[in-house]
C-alpha atoms as one frame of an Amber mdcrd trajectory, in Angstrom:
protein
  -3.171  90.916  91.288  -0.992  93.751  91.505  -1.516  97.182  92.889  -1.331
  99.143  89.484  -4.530  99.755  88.092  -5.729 101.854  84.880  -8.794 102.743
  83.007  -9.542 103.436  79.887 -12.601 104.106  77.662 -13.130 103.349  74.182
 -16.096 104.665  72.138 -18.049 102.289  70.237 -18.314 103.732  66.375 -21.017
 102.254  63.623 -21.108 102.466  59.727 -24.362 102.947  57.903 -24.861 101.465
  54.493 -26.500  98.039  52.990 -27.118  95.405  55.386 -24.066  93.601  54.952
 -21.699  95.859  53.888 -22.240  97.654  58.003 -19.321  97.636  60.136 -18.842
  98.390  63.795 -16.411  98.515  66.555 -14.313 100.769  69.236 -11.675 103.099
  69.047  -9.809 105.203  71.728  -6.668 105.149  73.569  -5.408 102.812  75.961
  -2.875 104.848  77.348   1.074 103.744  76.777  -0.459 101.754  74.493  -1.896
 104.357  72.268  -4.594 104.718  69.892  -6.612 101.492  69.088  -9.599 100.299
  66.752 -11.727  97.029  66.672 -13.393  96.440  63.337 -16.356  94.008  62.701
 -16.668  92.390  60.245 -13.191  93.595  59.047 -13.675  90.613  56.228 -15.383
  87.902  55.829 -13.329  84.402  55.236 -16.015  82.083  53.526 -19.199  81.864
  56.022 -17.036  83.231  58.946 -16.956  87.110  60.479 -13.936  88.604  61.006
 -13.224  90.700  63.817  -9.914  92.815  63.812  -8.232  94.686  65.966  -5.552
  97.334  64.906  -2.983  99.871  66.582   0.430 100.966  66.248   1.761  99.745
  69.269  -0.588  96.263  70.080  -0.091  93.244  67.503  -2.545  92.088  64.973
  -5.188  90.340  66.566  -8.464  88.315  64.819 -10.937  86.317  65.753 -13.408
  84.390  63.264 -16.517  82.880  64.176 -19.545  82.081  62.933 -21.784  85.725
  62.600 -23.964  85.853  65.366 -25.549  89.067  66.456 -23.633  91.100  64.334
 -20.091  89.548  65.863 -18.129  86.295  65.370 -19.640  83.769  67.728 -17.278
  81.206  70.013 -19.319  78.617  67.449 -16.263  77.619  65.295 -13.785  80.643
  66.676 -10.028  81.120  65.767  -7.869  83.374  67.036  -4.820  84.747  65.884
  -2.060  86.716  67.255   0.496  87.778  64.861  -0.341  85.867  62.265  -0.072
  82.997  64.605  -3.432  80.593  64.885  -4.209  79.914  69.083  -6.425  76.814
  69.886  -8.965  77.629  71.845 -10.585  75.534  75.175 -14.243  75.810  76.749
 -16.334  73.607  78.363 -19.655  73.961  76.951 -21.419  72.102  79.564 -20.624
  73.734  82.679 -22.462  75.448  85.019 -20.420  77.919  86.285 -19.372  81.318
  84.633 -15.612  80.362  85.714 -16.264  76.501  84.493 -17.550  78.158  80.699
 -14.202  80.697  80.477 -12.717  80.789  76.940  -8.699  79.139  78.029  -5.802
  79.691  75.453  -2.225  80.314  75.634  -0.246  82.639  74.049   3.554  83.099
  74.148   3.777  80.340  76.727   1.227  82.269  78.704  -2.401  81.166  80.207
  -5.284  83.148  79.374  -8.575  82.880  80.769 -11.223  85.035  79.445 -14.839
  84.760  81.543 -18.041  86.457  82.711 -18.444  88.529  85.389 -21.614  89.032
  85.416 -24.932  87.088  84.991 -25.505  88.838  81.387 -22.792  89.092  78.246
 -21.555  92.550  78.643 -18.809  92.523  81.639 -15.810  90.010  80.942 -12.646
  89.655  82.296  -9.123  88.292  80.966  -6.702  87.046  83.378  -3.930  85.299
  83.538  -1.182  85.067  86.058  -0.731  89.262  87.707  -2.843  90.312  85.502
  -6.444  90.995  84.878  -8.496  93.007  82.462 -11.934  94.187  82.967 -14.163
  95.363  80.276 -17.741  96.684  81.061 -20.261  97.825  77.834 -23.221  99.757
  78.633 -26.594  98.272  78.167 -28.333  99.434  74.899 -29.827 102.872  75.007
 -27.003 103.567  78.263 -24.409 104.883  75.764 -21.771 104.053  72.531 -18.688
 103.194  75.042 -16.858 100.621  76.405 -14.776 100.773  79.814 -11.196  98.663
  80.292  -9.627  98.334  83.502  -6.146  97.311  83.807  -5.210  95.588  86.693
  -1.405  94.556  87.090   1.861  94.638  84.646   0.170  94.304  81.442   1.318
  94.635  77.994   0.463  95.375  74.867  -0.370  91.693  74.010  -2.887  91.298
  77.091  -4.664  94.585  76.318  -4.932  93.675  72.410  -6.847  90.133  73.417
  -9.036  91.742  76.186 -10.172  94.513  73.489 -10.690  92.253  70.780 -12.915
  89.617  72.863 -15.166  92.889  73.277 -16.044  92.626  69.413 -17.040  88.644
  69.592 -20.069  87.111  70.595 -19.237  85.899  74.023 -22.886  85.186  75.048
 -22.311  81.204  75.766 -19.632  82.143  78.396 -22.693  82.489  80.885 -25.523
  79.512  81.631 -27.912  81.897  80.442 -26.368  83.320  77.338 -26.151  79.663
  76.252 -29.768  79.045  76.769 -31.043  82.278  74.645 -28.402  81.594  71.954
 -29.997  78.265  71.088 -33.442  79.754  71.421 -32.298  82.383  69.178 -30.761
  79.845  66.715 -33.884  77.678  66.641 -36.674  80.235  66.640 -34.583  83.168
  64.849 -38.120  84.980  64.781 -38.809  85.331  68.640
C-alpha cells in the first residue's frame, strides 16, 4: 500500500421514537472529503432496510438488505453507487475471513471488503493501493467509529468503506455466520 495514511473519526448518532420509526448512523468529517452522514434505515423498499450514505463531496451510496440487527444484512444485499446497481460476490462457505470477503467492482475497479478481526466490528476495504480500515468500539466502549486511510484514495473508496460500517457484515467471519443462523432460528436466545 502506499505510504500516505489518514484517520478519521466519525461519531455514531441515534434517534429515539417508536420502534420502527428509530434511525441510526455516523457523521463526521473525513477530511478533503468533508462532512459525511450514514443513515439507517434511510427507507425501507418493501421488506428491505435501507442504508444511505450522504455528503457533499462523496457520491450517493445504498445498500439494501434484509433488516438484521438493526442494519441491512449481506442476506439479499444491493448496492448502489450513483444510482448505479453493483453485483455483489461472497463465498458463503469458506473458512477463511479473506475466503468470506464481500468482492464487487466499481468503475472498472476491484473491491474487496473483509474482516480483520475474529468478531464483526473491524473491516477493511481494499483494492489495488488502497486500503481502508474501520474499527467500532465494543458496546458500552463509546458512540464512534475510527477510518484509516491507507494510500491514494478518493472520494468513491471512502463513501463504500463508510457505508459497509452501517450493514450487517456479521457472516464475513466463520463465527458471525454461525450466531447469525442461531439468531435466525432461535430469535429468543
Amino acid at each position: 500500500m502506499g505510504s500516505r495514511e489518514s484517520r478519521y473519526t466519525l461519531k455514531r448518532w441515534k434517534q429515539t421514537g417508536p420502534r420502527w420509526h428509530r434511525k441510526h448512523g455516523y457523521r463526521g468529517s473525513l477530511g478533503e472529503f468533508r462532512h459525511v452522514e450514514t443513515e439507517t434505515p434511510a427507507r425501507l423498499v418493501g421488506p428491505h432496510f435501507v442504508t444511505e450514505l450522504r455528503g457533499k463531496s462523496v457520491p450517493l451510496v445504498t445498500f439494501s438488505g434484509w433488516p438484521f440487527g438493526g442494519k441491512p444484512s449481506l442476506a439479499s444485499g444491493q448496492l448502489m453507487v450513483a444510482g448505479e446497481s453493483v453485483p455483489l460476490r461472497r463465498d458463503r462457505w469458506a473458512f477463511s475471513r479473506q475466503g468470506r470477503a464481500l468482492r464487487f467492482e466499481v468503475a472498472g475497479r476491484a473491491y474487496r471488503y473483509y474482516a480483520t478481526s475474529r468478531r464483526h466490528r473491524h473491516r477493511a476495504l481494499a483494492r489495488e493501493g488502497v486500503e481502508i480500515v474501520t474499527h467500532r468500539p465494543r458496546r458500552g466502549e463509546g458512540k464512534s467509529a475510527t477510518v484509516s486511510v491507507r494510500g491514494p484514495a478518493d472520494a468513491t473508496d471512502v463513501a463504500l468503506a463508510v457505508l459497509l460500517c452501517g450493514v450487517n457484515t456479521r457472516n464475513l467471519t466463520p463465527g458471525g455466520a454461525v450466531r447469525t443462523f442461531f439468531y435466525r432460528v432461535f430469535p429468543f436466545l
